[in-house]
N, C-alpha and C positions, 0 to 999 in steps of 0.2 A: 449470521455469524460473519466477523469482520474479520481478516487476518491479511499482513504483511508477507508476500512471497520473492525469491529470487532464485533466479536459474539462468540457466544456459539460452543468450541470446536476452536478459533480463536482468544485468549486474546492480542497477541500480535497484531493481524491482518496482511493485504495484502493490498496493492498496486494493484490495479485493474482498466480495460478498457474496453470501449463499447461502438461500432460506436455509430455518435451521433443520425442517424436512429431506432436504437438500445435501446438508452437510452429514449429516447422520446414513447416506449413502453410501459403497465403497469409492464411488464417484460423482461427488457432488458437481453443480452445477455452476461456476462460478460467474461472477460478472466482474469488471475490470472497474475502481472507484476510480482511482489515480494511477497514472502509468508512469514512474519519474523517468523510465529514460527516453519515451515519447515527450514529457515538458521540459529534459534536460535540451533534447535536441531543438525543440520549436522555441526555445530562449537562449539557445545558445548557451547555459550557462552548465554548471556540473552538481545536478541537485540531489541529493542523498536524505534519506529519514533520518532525523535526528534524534525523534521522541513523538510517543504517540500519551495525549493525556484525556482521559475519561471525564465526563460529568457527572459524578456521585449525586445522588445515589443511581439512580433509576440508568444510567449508562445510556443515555439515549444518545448523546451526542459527543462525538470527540475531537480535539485539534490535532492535524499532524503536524509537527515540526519541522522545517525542513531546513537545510544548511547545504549555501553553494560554494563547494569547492574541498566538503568534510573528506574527502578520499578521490582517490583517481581510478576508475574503471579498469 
């Protein structure tokens, strides 16, 4: 299971993954795909999710979008 997260200390947010054994726990395990505000800061620039698109059908594989300068933290 893939899903987009943001919080406290994480404005931009992360791209994150958790078997789906994992997710169906009260507390899954997750792993970190993309961190934007760790690649905001190591480029210097101000990177935000812009759109996330799936490959129909079988969802295997998806593009993140990403847009520098969509908002200000």
């Amino acid at each position: 299971m893939y899903n987009f997260w943001q919080g406290k200390g994480h404005v931009r947010g992360y791209w994150r993954k958790a078997a789906l054994e994992s997710y169906r726990t009260a507390a899954p395990e997750w792993a970190t795909v993309l961190d934007l505000d760790e690649l905001a800061q190591a480029e210097k620039a101000n990177w935000f999710l812009k759109g996330i698109t799936t490959a129909e059908p079988a969802e295997h594989r998806c593009l993140l979008a990403l847009s520098d300068g969509a908002r200000t933290p």
